[in-house]
C-alpha positions as CSV (number, residue, x, y, z in Angstrom):
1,X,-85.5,47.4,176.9
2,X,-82.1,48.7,175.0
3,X,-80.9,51.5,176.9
4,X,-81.8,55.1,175.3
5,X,-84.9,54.3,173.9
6,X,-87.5,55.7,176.0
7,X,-88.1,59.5,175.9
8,X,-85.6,61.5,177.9
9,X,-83.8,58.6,179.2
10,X,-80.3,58.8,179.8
11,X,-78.2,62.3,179.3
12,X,-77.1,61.1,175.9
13,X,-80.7,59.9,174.4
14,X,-80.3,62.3,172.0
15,X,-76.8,60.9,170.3
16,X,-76.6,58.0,167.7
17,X,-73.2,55.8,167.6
18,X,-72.7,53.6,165.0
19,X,-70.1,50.7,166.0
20,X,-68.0,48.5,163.6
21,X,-67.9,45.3,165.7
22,X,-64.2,45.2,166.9
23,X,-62.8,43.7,170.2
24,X,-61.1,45.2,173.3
25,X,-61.9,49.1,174.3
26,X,-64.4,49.5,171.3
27,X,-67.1,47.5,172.7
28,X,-66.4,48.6,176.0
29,X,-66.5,52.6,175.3
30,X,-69.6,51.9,173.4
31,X,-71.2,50.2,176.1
32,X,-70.6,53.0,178.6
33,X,-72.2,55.6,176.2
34,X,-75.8,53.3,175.2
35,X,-75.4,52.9,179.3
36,X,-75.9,56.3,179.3
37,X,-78.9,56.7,176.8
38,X,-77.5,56.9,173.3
39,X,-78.1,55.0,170.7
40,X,-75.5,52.6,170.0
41,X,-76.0,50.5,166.2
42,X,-73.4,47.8,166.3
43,X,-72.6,46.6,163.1
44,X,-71.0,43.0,162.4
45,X,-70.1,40.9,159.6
46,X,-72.2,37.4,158.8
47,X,-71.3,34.9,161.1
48,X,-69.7,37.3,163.6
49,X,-68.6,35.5,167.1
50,X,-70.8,37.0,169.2
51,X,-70.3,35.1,172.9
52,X,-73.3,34.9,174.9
53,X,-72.9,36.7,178.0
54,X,-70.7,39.6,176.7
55,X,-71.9,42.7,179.0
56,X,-70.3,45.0,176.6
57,X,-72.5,44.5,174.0
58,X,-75.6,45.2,176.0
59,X,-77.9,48.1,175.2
60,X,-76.7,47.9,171.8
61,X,-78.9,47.6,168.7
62,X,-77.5,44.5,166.7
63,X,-77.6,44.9,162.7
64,X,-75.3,42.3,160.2
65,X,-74.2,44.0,157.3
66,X,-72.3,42.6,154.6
67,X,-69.6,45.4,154.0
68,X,-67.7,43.6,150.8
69,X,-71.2,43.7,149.4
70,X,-72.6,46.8,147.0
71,X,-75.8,46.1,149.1
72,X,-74.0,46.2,152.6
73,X,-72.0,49.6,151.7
74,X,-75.1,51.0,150.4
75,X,-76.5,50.5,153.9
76,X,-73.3,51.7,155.6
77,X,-73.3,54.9,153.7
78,X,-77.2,55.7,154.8
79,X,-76.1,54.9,158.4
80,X,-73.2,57.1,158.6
81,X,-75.2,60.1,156.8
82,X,-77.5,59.7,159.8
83,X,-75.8,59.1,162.8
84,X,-73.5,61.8,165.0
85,X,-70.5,59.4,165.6
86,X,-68.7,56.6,163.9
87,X,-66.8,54.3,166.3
88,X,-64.5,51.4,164.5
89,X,-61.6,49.6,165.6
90,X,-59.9,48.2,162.7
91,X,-56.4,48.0,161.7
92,X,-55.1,51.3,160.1
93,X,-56.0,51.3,156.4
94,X,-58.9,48.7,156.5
95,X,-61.7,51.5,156.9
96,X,-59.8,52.6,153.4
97,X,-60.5,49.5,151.7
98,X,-63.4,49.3,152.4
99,X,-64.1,52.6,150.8
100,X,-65.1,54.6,153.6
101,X,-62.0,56.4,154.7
102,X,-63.0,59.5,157.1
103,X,-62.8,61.8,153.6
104,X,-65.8,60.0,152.0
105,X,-67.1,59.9,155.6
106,X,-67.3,63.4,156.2
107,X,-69.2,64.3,152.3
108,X,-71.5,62.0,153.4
109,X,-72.0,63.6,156.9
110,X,-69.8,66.7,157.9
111,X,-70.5,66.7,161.6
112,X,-69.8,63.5,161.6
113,X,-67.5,62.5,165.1
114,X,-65.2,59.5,163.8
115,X,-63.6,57.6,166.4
116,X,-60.8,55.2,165.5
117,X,-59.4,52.7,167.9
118,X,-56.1,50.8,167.5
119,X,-53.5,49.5,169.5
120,X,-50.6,51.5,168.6
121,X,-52.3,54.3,167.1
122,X,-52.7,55.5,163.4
123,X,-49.3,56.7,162.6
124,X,-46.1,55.4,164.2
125,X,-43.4,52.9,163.4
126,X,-45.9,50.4,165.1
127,X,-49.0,51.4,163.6
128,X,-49.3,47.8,161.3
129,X,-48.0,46.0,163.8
130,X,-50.5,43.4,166.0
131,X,-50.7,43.5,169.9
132,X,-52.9,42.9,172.1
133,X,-53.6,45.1,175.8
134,X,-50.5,43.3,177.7
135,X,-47.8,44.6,174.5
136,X,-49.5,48.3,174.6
137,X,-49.6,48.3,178.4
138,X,-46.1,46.9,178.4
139,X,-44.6,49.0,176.1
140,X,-46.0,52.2,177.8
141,X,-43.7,51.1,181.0
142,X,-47.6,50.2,183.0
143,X,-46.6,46.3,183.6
144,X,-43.0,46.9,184.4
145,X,-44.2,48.9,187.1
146,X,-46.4,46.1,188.8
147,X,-45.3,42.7,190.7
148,X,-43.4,42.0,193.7
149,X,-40.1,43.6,195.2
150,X,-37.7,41.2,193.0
151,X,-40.0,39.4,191.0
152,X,-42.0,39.5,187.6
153,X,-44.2,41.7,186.5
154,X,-48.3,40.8,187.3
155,X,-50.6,41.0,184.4
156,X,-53.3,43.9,185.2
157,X,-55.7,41.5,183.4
158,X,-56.5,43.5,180.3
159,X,-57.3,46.5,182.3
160,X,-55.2,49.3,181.8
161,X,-55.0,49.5,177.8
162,X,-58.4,47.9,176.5
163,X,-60.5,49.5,179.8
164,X,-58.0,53.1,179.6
165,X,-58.9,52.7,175.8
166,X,-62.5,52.4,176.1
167,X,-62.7,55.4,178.7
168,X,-60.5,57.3,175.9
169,X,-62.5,56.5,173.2
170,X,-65.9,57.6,175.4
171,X,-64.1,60.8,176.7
172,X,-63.2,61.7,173.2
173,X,-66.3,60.9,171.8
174,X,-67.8,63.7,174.5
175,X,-65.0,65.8,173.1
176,X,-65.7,65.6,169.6
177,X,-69.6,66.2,170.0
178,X,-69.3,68.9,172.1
179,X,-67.1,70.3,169.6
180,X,-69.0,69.5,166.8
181,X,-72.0,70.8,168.3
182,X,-70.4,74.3,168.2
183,X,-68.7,74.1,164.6
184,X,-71.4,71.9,162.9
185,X,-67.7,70.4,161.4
186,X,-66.7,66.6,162.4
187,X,-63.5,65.4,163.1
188,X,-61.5,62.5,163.2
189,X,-60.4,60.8,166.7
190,X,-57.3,59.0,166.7
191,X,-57.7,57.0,169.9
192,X,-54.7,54.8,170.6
193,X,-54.1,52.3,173.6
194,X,-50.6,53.2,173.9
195,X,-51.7,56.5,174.6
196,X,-54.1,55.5,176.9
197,X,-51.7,53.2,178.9
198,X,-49.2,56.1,179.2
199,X,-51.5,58.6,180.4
200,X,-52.7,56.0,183.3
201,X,-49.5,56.2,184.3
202,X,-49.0,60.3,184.5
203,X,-48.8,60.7,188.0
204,X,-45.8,58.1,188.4
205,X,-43.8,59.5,185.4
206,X,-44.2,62.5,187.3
207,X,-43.3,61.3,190.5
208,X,-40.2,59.5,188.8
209,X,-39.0,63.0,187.1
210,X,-38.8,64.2,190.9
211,X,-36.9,61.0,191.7
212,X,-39.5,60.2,194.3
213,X,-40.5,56.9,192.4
214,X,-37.9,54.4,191.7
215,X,-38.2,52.6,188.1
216,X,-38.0,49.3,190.2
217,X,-40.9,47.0,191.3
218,X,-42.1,46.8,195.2
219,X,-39.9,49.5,196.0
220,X,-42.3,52.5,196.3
221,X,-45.0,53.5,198.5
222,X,-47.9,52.1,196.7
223,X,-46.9,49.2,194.6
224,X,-46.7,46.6,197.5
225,X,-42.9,47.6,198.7
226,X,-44.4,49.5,201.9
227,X,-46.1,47.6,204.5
228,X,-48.5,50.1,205.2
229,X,-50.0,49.5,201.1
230,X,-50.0,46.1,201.0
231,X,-51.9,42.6,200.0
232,X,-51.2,40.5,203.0
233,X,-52.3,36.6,203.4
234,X,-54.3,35.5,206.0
235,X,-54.2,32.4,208.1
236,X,-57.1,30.5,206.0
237,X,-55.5,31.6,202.8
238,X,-57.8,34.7,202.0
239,X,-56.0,38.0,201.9
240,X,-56.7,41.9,203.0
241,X,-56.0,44.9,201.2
242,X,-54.1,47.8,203.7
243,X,-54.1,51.1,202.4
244,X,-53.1,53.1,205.8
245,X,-50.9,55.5,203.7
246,X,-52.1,58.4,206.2
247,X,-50.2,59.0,209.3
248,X,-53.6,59.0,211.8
249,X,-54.4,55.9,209.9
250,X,-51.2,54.0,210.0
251,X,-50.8,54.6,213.6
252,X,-54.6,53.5,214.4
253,X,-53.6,50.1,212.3
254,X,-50.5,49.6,213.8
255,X,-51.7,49.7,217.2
256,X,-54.7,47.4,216.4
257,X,-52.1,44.7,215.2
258,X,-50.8,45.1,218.6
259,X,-47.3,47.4,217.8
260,X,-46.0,50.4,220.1
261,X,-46.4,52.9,217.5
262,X,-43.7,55.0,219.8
263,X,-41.3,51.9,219.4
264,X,-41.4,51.7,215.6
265,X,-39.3,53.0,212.8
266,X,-40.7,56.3,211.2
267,X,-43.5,55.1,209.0
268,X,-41.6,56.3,205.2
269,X,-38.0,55.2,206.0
270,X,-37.5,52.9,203.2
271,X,-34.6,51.2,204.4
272,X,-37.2,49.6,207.4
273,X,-39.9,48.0,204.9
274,X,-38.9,44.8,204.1
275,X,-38.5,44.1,208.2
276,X,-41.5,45.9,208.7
277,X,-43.7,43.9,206.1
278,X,-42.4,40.8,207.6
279,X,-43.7,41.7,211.1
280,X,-46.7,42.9,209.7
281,X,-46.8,39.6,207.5
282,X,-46.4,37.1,210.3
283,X,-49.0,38.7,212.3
284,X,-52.1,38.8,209.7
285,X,-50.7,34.8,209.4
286,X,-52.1,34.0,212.7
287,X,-55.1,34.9,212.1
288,X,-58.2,33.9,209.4
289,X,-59.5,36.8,207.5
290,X,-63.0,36.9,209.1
291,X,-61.2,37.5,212.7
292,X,-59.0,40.9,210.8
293,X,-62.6,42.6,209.2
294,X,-63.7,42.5,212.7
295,X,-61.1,43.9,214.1
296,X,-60.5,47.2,212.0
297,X,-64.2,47.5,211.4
298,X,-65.3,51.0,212.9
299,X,-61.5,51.9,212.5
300,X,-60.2,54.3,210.0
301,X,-58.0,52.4,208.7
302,X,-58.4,51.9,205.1
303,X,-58.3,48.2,205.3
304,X,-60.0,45.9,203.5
305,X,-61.0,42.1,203.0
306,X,-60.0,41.3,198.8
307,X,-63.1,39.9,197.9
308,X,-63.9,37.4,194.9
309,X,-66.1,38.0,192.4
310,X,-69.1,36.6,193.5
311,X,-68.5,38.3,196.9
312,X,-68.1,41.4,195.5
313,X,-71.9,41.2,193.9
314,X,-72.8,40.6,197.3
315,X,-71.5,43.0,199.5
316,X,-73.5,45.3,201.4
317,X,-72.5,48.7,200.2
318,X,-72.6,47.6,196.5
319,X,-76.1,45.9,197.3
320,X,-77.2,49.1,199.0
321,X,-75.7,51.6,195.6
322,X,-77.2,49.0,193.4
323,X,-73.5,48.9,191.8
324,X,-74.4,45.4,190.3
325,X,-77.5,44.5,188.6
326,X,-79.6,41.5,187.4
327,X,-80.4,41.4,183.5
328,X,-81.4,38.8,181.6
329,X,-80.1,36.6,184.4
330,X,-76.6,37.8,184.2
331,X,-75.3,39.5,187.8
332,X,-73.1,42.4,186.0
333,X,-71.8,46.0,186.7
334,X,-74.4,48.8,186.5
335,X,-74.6,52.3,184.7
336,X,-71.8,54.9,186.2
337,X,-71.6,57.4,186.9
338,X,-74.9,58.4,188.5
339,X,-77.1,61.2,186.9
340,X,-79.8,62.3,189.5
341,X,-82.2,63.5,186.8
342,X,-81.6,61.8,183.7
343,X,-80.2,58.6,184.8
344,X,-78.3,55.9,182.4
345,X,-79.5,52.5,182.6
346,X,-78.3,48.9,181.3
347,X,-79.9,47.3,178.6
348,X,-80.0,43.6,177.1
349,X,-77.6,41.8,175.2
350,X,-78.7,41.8,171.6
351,X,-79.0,38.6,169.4
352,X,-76.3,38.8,166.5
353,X,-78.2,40.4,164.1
354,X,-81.8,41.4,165.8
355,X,-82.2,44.4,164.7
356,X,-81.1,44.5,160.9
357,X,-84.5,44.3,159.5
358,X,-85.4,47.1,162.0
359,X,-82.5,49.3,161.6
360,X,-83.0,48.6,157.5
361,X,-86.1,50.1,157.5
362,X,-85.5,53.2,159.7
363,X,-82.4,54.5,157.5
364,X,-83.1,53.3,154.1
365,X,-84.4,55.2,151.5
């Protein structure tokens, strides 16, 4: 069942998205809104890649449309007259050429919502320029930021500027609806993962401005250079995450490892964290992960074991919230957040292309 269809379904059952297949935060903003009831009309070119097992393509309705075609921007103009938002993630001027810049769009629907999605946003010395999540994340100062005290910076997978860009796009699609709603006047979004990389990081340029961050990796309180939030290796090569940031649980974690809390150096003096990570360090060593879950379980402690992926689909609080789900046979994330009376839910993944015939005949005149 595609997400949004049944009556009353999800709090958004009552909006219609139409996507212009793009990669990166556009599928992935347009899956959180069909998650949570709309209806989401994804439209690709012929012979689109379409990789089975893409999660954020599910709920979708699928529909190929030809848009160099007098046909296919015939059926692109009687979609956008009849839908409340226009998602697209092309390179800036490319919506133009096509001969649907937001102008047109608008006369043909003036509530319409259009979100665009680029990396570096539609105006800007670096607007034409190509990049991909790790050169938007790295450019907003994100991936300096992460890695070990002295070493190179990690790769956040493509987390922080194609997932903060999707979250963008679905906040601002919110935005513009509610907004629209009220004026019965659209509006164009200009949603950029630069922008969404930089504001990820608000609290630390804040914290830098104060000079209570330093611009150097593992050498603040949360990026690995304390040893009270820390990754630390275990004995049979799996490794536990320690968050014991606050004082009552820093002490109760020190003196499970076995420390005189009384003995040791005050808990944020900087200058003691490299000795004091490799005490910590050496001890986890000895022992195999299983033996360390045991031991700070029923302890506030804020520590926990890093799980894979598999595990993670397994454990028992996810199992008990239902986090993951089962569709189609593929073990994947479910519907967030939680609506008590008009719940989200996840739908299939839709063949390239199901649903043209369908969708033709709905819109078309």
């Amino acid at each position: 069942m595609t997400a949004g269809t049944e009556g009353g379904k999800g709090p958004l059952h009552d909006v219609r998205v139409l996507e212009l297949g793009s990669l990166g935060p556009g599928p992935f903003g347009c899956m959180l809104l069909a998650d949570m009831g709309a209806d989401v009309i994804r439209v690709d070119r012929p012979g689109a890649a379409h990789p089975a097992g893409d999660v954020l393509l599910r709920g979708r309705r699928s529909v190929v449309i030809d848009l160099k075609s007098d046909d296919g921007k015939v059926f692109l103009a009687e979609l956008i007259a009849s839908c409340d938002v226009l998602c697209e993630g092309f390179r800036p001027g490319v919506l133009e050429r096509l001969g649907f810049d937001p102008e047109r769009c608008l006369q043909l629907n003036p509530r319409l919502v259009i979100a665009r999605v680029t990396g570096w946003g539609q105006n800007g010395p670096l607007a034409d320029t190509v990049g991909h999540d790790i050169n938007y994340a790295g450019v907003a100062g994100v991936i300096h930021a992460i890695g070990p005290t002295g070493g190179d910076p990690v790769i956040p997978l493509n987390l922080v500027a194609d997932g903060g860009g999707g979250w963008m796009l679905a906040f601002g699609v919110m935005c513009g609806l509610w907004e629209s709603r009220g004026s019965g006047r659209g509006q164009v979004i200009d949603v950029a993962m630069l922008d969404a990389s930089a504001l990820m990081m608000a609290k630390w340029f804040g914290e830098y401005a104060a000079g209570s961050w330093r611009d150097e990796r593992g050498m603040n309180r949360i990026d690995g250079g304390s040893h009270f939030y820390h990754i630390y290796r275990t004995a049979d090569g799996r490794h536990l995450s320690v968050g014991a940031i606050e004082t009552k649980f820093y002490e109760t974690f020190m003196s499970l490892l076995g420390f005189d809390v009384a003995t040791l150096p005050d808990q944020h003096d900087r200058g003691a964290w490299p000795e004091m990570t490799g005490r910590v360090a050496a001890l986890i060593a000895e022992q195999p992960l299983q033996h360390w879950v045991e031991t700070f379980e029923g302890h506030e402690v804020c520590v926990t074991p890093v799980s894979s992926l598999s595990e993670a689909t397994q454990g028992n609080h996810a199992r008990a919230r239902q986090t993951f789900v089962e569709v189609d046979g593929i073990v994947q994330p479910g519907a967030a957040p939680r609506f008590d009376r008009t719940p989200g839910s996840v739908g299939r993944i839709p063949e390239l292309g199901e649903h043209t015939a369908e969708v033709r005949a709905e819109f078309t005149r």
